[in-house]
Structure formats: structure tokens, C-alpha cells
C-alpha positions in Angstrom: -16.8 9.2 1.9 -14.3 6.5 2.5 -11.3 7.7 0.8 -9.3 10.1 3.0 -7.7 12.1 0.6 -10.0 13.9 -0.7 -11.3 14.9 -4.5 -10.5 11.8 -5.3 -13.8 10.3 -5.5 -17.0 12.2 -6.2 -20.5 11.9 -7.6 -21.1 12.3 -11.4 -24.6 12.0 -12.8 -25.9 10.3 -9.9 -23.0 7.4 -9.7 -19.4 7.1 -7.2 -16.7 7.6 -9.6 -13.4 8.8 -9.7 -12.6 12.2 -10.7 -9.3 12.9 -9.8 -7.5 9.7 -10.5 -4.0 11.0 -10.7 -4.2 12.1 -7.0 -4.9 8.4 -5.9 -2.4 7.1 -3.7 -3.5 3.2 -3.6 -4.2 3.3 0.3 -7.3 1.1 -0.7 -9.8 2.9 1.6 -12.8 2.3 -0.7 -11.9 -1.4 -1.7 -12.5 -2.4 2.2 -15.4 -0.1 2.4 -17.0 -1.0 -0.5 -20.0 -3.2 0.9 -20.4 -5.1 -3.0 -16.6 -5.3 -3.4 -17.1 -3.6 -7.2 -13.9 -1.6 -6.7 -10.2 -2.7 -7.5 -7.1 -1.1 -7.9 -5.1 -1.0 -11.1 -1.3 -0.6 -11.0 -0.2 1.3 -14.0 -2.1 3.7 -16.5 -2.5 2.4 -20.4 0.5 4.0 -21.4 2.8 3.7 -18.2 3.0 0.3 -17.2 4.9 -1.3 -14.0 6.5 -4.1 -13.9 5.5 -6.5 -10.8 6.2 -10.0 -10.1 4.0 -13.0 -10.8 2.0 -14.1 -7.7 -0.8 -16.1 -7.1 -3.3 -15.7 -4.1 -1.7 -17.4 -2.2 1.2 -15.2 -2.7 3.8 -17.8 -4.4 5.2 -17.1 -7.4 5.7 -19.5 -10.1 9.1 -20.2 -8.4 7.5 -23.1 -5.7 8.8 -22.2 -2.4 9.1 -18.9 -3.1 6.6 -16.3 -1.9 6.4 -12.6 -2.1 4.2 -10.2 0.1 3.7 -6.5 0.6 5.1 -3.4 -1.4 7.1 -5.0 -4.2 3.8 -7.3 -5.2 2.3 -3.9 -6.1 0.5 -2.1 -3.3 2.4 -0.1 -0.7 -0.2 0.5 2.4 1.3 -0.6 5.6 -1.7 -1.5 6.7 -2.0 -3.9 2.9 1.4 -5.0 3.4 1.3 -6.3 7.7 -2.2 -8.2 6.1 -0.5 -9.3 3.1 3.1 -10.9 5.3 0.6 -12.7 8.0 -1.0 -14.5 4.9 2.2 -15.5 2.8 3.6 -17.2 6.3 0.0 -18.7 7.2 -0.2 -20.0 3.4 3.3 -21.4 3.0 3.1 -23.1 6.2 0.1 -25.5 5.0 3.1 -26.5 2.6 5.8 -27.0 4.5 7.9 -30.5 4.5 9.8 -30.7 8.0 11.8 -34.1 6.3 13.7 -31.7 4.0 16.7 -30.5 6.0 17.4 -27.4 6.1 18.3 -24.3 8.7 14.8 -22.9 8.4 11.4 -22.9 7.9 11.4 -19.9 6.1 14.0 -17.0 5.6 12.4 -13.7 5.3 14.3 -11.6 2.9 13.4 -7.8 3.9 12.2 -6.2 7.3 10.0 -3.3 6.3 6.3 -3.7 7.4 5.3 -7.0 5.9 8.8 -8.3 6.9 8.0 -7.5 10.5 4.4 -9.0 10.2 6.1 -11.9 8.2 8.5 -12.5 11.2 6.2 -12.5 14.0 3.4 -14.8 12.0 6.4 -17.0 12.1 7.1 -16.8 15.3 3.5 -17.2 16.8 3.2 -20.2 13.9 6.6 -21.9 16.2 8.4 -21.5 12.3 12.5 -21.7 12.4 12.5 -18.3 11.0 15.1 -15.7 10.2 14.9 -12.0 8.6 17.3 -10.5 6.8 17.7 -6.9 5.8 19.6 -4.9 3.4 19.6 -1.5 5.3 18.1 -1.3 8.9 14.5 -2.3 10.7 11.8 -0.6 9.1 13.1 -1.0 5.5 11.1 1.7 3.8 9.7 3.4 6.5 12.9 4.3 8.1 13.8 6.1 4.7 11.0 8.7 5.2 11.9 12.4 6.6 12.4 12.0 10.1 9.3 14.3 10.7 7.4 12.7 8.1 3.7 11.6 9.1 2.8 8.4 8.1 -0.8 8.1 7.5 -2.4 4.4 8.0 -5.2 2.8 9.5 -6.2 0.2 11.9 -4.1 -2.7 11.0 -3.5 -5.9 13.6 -0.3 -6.9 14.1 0.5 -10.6 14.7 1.7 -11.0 18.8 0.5 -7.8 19.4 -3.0 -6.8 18.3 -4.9 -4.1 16.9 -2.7 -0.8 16.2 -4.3 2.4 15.8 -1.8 4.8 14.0 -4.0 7.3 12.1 -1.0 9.9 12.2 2.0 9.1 13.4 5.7 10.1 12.9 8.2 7.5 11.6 9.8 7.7 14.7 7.0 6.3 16.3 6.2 3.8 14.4 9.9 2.3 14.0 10.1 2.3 17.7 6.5 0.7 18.1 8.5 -2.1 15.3 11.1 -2.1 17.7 9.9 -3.0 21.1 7.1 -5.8 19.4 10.2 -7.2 18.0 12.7 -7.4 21.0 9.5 -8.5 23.3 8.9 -11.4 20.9 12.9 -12.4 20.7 12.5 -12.7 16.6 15.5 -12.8 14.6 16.3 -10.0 12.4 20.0 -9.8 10.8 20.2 -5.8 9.4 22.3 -5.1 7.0 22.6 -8.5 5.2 22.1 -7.9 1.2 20.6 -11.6 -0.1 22.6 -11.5 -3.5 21.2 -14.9 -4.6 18.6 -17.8 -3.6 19.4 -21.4 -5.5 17.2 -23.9 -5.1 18.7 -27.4 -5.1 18.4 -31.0 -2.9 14.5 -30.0 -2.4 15.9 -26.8 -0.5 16.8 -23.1 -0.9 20.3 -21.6 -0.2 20.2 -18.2 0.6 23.4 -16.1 -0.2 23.8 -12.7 1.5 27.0 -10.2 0.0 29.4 -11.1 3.4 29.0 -14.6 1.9 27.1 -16.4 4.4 24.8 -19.4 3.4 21.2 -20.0 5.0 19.6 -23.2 3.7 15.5 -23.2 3.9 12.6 -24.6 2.8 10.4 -21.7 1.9 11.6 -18.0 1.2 9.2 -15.4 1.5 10.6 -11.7 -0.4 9.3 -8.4 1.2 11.8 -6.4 -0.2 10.0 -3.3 -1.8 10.2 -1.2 -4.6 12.4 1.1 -3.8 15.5 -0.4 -2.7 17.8 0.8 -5.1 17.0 4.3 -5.5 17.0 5.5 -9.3 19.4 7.4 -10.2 19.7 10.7 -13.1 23.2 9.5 -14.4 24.5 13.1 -15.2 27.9 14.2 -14.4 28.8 14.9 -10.6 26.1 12.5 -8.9 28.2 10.2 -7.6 29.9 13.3 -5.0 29.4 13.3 -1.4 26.9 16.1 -2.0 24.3 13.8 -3.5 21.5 12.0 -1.0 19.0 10.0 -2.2 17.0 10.3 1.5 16.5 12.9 4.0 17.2 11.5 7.7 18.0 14.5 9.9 16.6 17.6 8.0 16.7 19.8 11.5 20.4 19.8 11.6 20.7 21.0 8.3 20.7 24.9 8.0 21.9 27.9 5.9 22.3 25.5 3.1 21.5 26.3 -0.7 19.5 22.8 -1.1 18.1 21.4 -4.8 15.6 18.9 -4.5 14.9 16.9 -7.3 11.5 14.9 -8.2 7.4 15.5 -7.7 6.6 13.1 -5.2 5.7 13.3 -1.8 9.0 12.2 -0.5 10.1 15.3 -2.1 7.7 17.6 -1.7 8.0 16.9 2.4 11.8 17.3 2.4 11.6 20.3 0.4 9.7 21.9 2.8 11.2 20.1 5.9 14.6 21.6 4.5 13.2 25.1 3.6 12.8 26.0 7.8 16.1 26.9 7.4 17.7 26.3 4.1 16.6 27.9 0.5 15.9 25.2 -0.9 14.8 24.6 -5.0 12.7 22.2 -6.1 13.3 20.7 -9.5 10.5 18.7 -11.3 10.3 17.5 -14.8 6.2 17.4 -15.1 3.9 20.6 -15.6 2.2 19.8 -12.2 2.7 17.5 -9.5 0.4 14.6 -9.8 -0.2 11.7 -7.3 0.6 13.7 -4.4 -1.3 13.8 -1.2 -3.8 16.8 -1.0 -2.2 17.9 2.3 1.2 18.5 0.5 -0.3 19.6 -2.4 -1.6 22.8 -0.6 1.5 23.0 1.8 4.2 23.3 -1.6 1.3 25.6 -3.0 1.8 28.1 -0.1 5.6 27.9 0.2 6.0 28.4 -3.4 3.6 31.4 -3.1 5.4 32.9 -0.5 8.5 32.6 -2.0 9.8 29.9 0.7 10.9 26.9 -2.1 11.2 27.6 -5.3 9.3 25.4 -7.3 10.5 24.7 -11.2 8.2 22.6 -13.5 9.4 21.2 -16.8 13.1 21.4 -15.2 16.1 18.6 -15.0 19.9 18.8 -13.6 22.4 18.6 -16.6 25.3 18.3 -14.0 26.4 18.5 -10.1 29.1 20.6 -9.5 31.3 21.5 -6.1 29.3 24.6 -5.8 26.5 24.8 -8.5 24.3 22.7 -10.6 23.2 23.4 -14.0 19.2 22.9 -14.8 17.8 23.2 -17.9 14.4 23.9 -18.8 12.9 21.4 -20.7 10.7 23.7 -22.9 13.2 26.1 -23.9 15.9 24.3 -23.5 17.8 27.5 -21.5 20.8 25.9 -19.2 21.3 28.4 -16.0 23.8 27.8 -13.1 22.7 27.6 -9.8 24.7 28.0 -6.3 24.5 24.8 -4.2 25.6 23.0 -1.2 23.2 19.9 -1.2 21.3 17.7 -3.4 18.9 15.7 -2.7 17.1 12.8 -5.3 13.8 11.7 -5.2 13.5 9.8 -8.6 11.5 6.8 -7.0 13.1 3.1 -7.0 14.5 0.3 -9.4 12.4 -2.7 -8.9 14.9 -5.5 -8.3 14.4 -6.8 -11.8 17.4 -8.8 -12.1 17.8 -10.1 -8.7 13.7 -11.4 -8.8 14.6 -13.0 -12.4 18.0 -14.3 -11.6 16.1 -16.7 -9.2 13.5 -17.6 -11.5 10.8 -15.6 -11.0 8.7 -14.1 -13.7 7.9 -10.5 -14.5 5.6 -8.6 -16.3 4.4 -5.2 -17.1 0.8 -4.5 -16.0 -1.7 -1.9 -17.1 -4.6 -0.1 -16.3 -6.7 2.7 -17.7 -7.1 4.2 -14.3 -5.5 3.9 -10.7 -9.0 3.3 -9.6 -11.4 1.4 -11.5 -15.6 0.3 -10.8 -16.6 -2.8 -12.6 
């Protein structure tokens, strides 16, 4: 069985189907071992769309000159998204125009996995290159837990080679980024926000929020999903109580913790945090759904033995100095809990406005399933 993550995929009246579709995490396991290639993943179920940028194969938009690769194109897999930045720098090469002047070839505008991948195609390619990054190297990735395992496959890293990371902590792999990146000299400016990119005189202009100006002639965005973390908007979020990512969860003890979303990002600090914290764990749905089967039975035995306590069908009315208030969504019952911490795990924003402000289109896309035969 090619997909990892078990009851997933199963046989039903003698045929490979799916049978647990909301457990599916997109890794793509059984698109690259499908021999016929009759698999391919949806984004989206027919009711819950996402919205995702418009990109060809070759990973342009409909912006010319403008190129996006890895999570914020739709599928997060590290392995996917180093495949996905080698090819948006191999295919926008065959169209660059060294008489346009400019500062660069191409500015990178994230350094998360296919940022990194991005930057050293570039560099092996002999591109004038720079990458520029909101937060720090690693972009997502250096938002898990600390402790958090990241689970990926072979992938092969441009300058490097073949990487085999089937378990890994994030530590690891940031400091695996690291030393391939200082070994190859590539140019990555951290935190450096791009607010706009204006194309004019057959050239970009790429405006970061310190105000600085980088003219190129391609741009290639490997930004993510989940920049901007979403937030609940209820009274009290915006105190120094309120995380929206879990760092250093082994310095943190005898804390009264509330963890909010269903995820795996929560689920993992939730039970990172619960070693030596009580910790609750607020979700809005009846179960937890596209979580990985290893957390899945991991939250299952803490909540059994009383070491988080897990609340479907729940939601914070308000963050207070030394409580919350939850309410239960079914019967609608407000109760007051003590707290010291919260910490928000409502997913990302997708850079709507910043994507449309320079000119490139977005739509919603649907699917009936995660994974789909055809």
C-alpha cells in the first residue's frame, strides 16, 4: 500500500478506492506510485471550496513574469513543493531577457521549502537571484512545534542531492536548510515583508515594508498558505496571552493552557504542552477530521486518560486576564475557564489581496473528494 497513513485507501468490491477520504493529508504517495497515473488530487470538497491562484504548468500565472510554486499553489508536501521550486526557476529561465535591465534575474519572494529549492536552482542555473522572507528561513516549517516530526520522503535537493528524511524533527531539517544554504553562499534577506510587485518598463519592482526597491525580470511567489494566521476576532485576542504557534513548548510548565482548532498543529501542541501543563483543547467539529492517524490515536489516549481535555462542538466567546469563556455550540451553555495561555490553531488567510493587488487571478476550486480515481 503506497499511502503511509493508513485507512486511507482500501479495497472495495475488488477495486483501490478511498474509504476514509477525510483522513487524507495530500502527501501524494499514491499519485507517484500509481504505475497508470489514474489518480489525482482534488483541493477542496463540493461544498468547501479553496481559493488558489491561477497557474499554468509551467507554473506562471496569467500575470507574465510572474510564477508561483509550492504550498500556496495548492499542495503542501515538502517533498511536492522542493520538485515544484526547481521547475518554476528551470521554466522561467527558458524566458528570460538579459537586455531588460534590472537587479535580478529573479526575486524569490518566500524561503520555506520551495523557496530554498527555488534559490539554489538559481544558483546552480548562474541566475542573479535574491530571496526574501517575511519571518525567518524555513518559512512554514520553522512554525511547527519544536518537537514536531516532520514526515516526508526522498526528495533531491538542487546542489545537494538526494535527502532521505522519512522522520525527522524540524530542528533537523532547518539546520540541514541551513548549512546547504551558507555552503552555496545564496542570498536570503529574512524578515523582509514584499508589500507590492509593479510591473513597468518591461520589469518588476519589488517593494518590501522597510521600503526598499528590487527591480527584476521574473518573480517567482513561494509564500504559503498560512502566512497570516486566521484569527477568532472575539474580545481579548489581541493580549500578550494569545500565540498563534508553539516554538519552545518544554519551557513552558504549570500553566493552565487552551488550545484552540482540530488540526494537527494542534493536536501536537496540545499534547507537547500537556507534559507539564493542563492543557484544554477546544474544537468546533464533532470529531477531528484530516488528521494524521498517529495523532489521531495519541489525543485518543490523552483524552482517555484524562491528560487534555478534549471539547467538541466548543468555541471561545472571549480571552480574559485569567479565564476564557467557551461556549458549547449545541447548547449554547457559556462556562468560565481558568487560564494562563492560549494558543490558536485556526489555519491561515491565503494572501488574497496581496496575489490580486498584483494582478493575479483567483479562484475557488472544488472537488467531491480529496482523492479521486478516474
Amino acid at each position: 500500500m503506497a499511502c503511509p497513513e493508513k485507512d486511507i485507501l482500501g479495497i472495495h468490491n475488488g477495486k483501490a478506492t478511498t474509504i476514509n477520504t477525510s483522513r487524507c493529508i495530500g502527501h501524494g504517495a499514491c499519485f507517484y506510485a500509481c504505475p497508470t497515473k489514474a489518480i489525482s488530487l482534488c483541493i477542496g470538497t463540493e461544498k468547501r471550496g479553496v481559493e488558489l491562484p491561477e497557474v499554468d504548468q509551467m507554473f506562471e500565472t496569467n500575470v507574465t513574469g510572474i510564477y508561483i510554486a509550492g504550498e500556496i499553489g495548492g499542495m503542501g508536501l515538502i517533498k511536492n513543493s522542493v520538485e515544484q521550486g526547481k521547475q518554476a526557476v528551470e521554466n522561467l529561465t527558458k524566458k528570460l531577457d538579459s537586455h531588460i535591465a534590472a537587479d535580478y534575474d529573479v526575486v524569490i519572494v518566500g524561503a520555506g521549502p520551495a523557496g530554498i529549492s527555488a534559490s539554489l536552482t538559481a544558483k546552480k542555473l548562474k541566475l542573479s537571484s535574491i530571496t526574501l522572507e517575511q519571518d525567518t528561513l524555513g518559512g512554514t516549517v520553522f512554525t511547527f512545534p519544536r518537537s514536531k516530526v516532520v514526515m516526508t520522503s526522498p526528495m533531491d535537493l538542487p546542489l545537494y542531492g538526494k535527502i532521505k528524511l522519512f522522520e525527522t524533527s524540524k530542528l533537523e531539517l532547518l539546520d540541514l536548510f541551513k548549512d546547504i544554504i551558507n555552503k552555496n553562499n545564496i542570498a536570503i534577506k529574512e524578515n523582509a515583508k514584499v508589500e507590492s510587485i509593479v510591473f513597468n518598463d518591461n520589469r518588476f519592482t519589488v517593494t518590501t515594508a522597510d521600503g526598499l526597491k528590487y527591480t527584476t525580470r521574473k518573480v517567482l511567489l513561494t509564500i504559503g498558505r498560512r502566512g497570516t494566521p486566521r484569527k477568532l476576532n472575539i474580545p481579548g485576542e489581541m493580549t500578550t496571552k494569545v500565540a498563534y504557534r508553539l516554538i519552545e513548548a518544554e519551557h513552558i510548565e504549570n500553566q493552565k493552557i487552551t488550545v484552540v482548532g482540530g488540526g494537527d498543529s494542534a493536536i501536537e501542541s496540545a499534547l507537547l504542552l500537556a507534559v507539564k501543563n493542563q492543557v484544554t483543547l477546544s474544537y468546533r467539529g464533532e470529531t477531528f477530521g484530516r488528521i494524521k492517524s498517529e495523532n489521531s490515536t495519541k489525543i485518543n489516549v490523552a483524552s482517555a486518560n484524562h491528560q487534555v481535555d478534549v471539547r467538541f462542538n466548543t468555541s471561545l466567546k472571549s480571552i480574559e486576564e485569567d479565564h476564557i469563556k467557551i461556549e458549547d455550540l449545541i447548547s449554547k451553555e457559556v462556562t468560565q475557564l481558568e487560564n494562563d495561555l492560549v494558543y490558536i490553531f485556526a489555519g491561515g488567510e491565503l494572501p488574497t489581496q496581496f496575489l490580486e493587488k498584483a494582478g493575479i487571478k483567483i479562484t475557488k476550486k472544488f472537488g467531491e473528494a480529496i482523492l479521486k480515481h478516474n
